[in-house]
C-alpha beads as a LAMMPS data file, in Angstrom:
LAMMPS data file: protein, C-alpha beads

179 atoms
178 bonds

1 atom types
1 bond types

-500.0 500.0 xlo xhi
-500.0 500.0 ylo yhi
-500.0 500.0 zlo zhi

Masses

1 110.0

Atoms # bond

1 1 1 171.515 -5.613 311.707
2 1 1 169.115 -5.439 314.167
3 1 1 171.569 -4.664 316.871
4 1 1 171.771 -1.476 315.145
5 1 1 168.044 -0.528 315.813
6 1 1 168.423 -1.622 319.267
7 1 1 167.171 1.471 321.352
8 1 1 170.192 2.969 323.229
9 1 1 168.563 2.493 326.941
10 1 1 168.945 -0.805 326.377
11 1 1 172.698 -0.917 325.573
12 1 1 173.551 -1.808 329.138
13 1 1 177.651 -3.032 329.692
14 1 1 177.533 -6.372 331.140
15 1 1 179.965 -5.265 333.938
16 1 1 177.051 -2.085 335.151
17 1 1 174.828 -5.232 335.267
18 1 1 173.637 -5.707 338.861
19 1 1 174.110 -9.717 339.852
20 1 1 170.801 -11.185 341.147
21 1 1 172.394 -12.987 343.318
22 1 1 174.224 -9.983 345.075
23 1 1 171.860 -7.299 345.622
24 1 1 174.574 -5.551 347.309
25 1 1 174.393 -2.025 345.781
26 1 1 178.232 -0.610 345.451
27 1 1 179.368 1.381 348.357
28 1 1 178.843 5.306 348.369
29 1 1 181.854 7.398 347.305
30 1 1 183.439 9.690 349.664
31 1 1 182.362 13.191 349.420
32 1 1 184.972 16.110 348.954
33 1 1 183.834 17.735 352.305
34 1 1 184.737 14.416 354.225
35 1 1 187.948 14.324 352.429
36 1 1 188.873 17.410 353.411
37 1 1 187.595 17.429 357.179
38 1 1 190.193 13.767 356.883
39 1 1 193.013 15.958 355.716
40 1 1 192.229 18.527 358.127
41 1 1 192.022 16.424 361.169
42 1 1 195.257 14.650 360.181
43 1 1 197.071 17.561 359.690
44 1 1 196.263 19.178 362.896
45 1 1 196.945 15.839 365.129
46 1 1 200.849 15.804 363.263
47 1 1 201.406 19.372 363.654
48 1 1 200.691 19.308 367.090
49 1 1 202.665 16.188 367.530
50 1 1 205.836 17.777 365.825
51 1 1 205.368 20.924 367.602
52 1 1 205.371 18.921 371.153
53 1 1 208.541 17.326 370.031
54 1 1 210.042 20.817 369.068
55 1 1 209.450 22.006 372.418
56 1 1 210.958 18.541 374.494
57 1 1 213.887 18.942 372.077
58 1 1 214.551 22.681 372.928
59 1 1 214.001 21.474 376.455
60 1 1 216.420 19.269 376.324
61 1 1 218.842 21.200 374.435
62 1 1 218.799 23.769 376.632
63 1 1 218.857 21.827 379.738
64 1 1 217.735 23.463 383.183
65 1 1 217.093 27.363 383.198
66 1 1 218.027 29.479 386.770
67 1 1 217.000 32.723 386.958
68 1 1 216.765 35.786 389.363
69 1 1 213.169 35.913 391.143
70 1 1 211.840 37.625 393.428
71 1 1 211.824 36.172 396.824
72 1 1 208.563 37.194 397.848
73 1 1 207.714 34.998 394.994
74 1 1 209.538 32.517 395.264
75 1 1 208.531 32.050 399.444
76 1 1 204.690 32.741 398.442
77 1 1 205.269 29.110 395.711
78 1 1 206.544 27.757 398.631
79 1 1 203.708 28.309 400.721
80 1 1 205.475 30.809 402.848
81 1 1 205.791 34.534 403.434
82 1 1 208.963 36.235 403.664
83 1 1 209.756 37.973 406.885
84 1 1 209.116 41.962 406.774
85 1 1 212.986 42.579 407.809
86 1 1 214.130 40.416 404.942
87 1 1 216.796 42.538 403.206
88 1 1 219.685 42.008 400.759
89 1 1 217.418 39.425 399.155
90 1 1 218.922 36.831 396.179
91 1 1 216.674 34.314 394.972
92 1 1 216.505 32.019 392.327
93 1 1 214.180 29.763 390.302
94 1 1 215.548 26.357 388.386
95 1 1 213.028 25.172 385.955
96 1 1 213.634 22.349 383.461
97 1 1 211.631 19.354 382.065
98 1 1 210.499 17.953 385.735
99 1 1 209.313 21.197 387.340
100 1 1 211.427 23.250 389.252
101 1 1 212.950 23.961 392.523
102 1 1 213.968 27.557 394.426
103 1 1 216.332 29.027 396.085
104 1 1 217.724 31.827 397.773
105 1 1 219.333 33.466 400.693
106 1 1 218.239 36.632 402.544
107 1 1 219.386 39.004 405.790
108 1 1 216.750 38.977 408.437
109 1 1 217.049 40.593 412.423
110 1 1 218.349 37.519 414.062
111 1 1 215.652 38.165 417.082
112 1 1 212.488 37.317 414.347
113 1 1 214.292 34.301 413.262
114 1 1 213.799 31.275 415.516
115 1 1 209.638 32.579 415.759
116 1 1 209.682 32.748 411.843
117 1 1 210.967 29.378 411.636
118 1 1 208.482 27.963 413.969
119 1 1 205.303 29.940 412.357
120 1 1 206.179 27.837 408.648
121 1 1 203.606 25.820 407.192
122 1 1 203.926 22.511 406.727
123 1 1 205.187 19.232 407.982
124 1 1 208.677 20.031 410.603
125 1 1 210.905 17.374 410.073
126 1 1 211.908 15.371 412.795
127 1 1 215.828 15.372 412.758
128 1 1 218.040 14.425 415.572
129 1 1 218.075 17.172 418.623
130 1 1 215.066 18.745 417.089
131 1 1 212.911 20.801 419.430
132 1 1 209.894 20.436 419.591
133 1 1 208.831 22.707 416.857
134 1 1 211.006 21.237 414.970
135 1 1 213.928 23.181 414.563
136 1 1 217.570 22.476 415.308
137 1 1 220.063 24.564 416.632
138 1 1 223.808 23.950 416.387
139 1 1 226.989 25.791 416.870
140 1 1 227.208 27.613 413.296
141 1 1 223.260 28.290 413.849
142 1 1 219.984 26.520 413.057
143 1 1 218.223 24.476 410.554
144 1 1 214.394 23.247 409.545
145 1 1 213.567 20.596 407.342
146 1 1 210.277 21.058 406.596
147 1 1 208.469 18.541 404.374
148 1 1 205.234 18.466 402.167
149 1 1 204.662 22.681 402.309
150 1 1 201.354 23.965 401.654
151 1 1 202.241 25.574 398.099
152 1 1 203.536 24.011 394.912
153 1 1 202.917 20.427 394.337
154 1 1 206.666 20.317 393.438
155 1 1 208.183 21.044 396.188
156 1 1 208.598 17.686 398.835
157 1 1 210.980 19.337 401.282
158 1 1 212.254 22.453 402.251
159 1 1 215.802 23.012 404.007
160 1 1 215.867 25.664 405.871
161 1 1 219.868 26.951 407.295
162 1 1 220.660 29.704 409.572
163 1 1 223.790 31.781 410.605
164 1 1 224.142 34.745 412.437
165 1 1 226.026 37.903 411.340
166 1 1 227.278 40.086 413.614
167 1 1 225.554 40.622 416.853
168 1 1 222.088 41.167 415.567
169 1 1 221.675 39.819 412.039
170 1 1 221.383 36.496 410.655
171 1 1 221.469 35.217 407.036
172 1 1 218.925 32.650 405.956
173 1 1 219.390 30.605 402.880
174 1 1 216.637 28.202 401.607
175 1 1 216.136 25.828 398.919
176 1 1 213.307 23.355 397.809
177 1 1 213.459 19.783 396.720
178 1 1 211.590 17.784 394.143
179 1 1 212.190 13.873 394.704

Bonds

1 1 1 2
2 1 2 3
3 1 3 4
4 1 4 5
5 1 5 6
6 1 6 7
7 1 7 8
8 1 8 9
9 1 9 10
10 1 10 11
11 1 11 12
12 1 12 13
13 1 13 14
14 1 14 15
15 1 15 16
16 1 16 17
17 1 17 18
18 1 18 19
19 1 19 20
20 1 20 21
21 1 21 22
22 1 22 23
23 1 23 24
24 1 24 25
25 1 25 26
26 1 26 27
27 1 27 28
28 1 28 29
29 1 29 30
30 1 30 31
31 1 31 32
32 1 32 33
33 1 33 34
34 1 34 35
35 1 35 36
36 1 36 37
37 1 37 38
38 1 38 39
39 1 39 40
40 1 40 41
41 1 41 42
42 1 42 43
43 1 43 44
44 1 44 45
45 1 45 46
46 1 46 47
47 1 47 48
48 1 48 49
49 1 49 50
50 1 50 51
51 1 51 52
52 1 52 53
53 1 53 54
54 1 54 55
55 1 55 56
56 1 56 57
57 1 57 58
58 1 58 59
59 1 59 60
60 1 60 61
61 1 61 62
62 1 62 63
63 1 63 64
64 1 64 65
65 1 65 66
66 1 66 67
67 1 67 68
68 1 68 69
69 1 69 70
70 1 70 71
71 1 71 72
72 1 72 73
73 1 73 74
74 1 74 75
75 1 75 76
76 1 76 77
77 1 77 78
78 1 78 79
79 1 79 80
80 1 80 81
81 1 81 82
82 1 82 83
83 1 83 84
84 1 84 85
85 1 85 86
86 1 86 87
87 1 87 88
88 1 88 89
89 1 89 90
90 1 90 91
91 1 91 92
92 1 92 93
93 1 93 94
94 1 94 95
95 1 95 96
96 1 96 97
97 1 97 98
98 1 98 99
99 1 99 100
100 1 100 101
101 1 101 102
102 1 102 103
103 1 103 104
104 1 104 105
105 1 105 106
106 1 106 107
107 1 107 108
108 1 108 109
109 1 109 110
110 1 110 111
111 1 111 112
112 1 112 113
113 1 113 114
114 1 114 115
115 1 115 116
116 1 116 117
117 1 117 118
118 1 118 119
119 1 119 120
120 1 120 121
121 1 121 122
122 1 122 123
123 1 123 124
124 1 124 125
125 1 125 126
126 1 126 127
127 1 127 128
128 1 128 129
129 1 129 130
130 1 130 131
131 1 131 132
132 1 132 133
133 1 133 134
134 1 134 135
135 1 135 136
136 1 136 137
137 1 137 138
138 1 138 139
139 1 139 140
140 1 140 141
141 1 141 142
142 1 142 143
143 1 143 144
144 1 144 145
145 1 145 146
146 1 146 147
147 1 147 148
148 1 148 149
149 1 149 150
150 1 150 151
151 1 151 152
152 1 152 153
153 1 153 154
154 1 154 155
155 1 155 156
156 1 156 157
157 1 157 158
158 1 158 159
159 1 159 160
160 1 160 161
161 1 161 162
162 1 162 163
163 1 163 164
164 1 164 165
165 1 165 166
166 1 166 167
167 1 167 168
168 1 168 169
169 1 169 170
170 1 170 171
171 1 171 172
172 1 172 173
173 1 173 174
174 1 174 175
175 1 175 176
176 1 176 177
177 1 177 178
178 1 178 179
């Protein structure tokens, strides 16, 4: 019976016992704030990870968009400026996963074209029967290659092609490259 008059503080479980020879205390429990900052962080990294995806696979699904621009902007992307007689203008912009690439054809006074052509920025090709400002002329009208222009960082070349309409118009068509 005189377990019974033992004084309650000194009930102690064997198991709550501390071992001498392990003064290691237990570690500290997690608190609910850093539980829910855990949850928080986690659910923010995956939703931004499956809304990434969402977007590739749209991408994908969709393939390659093309539409109308204008071709002021699509010459000042380029690096360029479009002539002032530019008229009857049709450009185009083709956008996908890798960047994109433009296009485009417009009517220009065949008198401003060989100077425009000469005056663009960037590296003139050197092609066979190039003059020396790089430009080619043929017998259905004249072409530039230009590579590395000054604008986007997608474009690597521009090719540049010529014909002449009537006695003193010419049509110019362009388009970029991304290789």
């Amino acid at each position: 019976m005189a377990a019974d008059r033992m004084d309650p503080a000194d009930r102690v479980d064997p198991a709550d016992r501390m071992d001498p020879a392990d003064p290691t205390p237990p570690p500290p429990s997690r608190s609910r704030a850093r539980k829910w900052l855990v949850a928080l962080v986690v659910t923010v990294v995956l939703g931004g990870l499956a809304y990434w995806v969402a977007g590739v696979r749209r991408a994908l699904d969709e393939g390659p968009q093309r539409r109308a621009v204008a071709c002021s902007k699509a010459m000042s992307t380029i690096g360029w400026e479009l002539p002032e007689s530019a008229s009857d203008q049709a450009c185009t912009s083709l956008t996908g996963l890798r960047g994109g690439t433009w296009s485009g054809t417009f009517r220009m006074a065949r008198a401003d074209v060989r100077p425009w052509l000469a005056s663009l920025p960037g590296k003139h090709g050197a092609v066979d029967g190039a003059a020396p400002d790089g430009v080619v002329e043929r017998e259905d009208g004249l072409t530039l290659r230009v590579e590395e222009p000054p604008g986007t960082p997608q474009a690597d070349e521009v090719r540049v092609r010529v014909h002449g309409e009537g006695r003193d118009g010419a049509v110019v068509s362009f388009e970029t490259f991304d290789f």
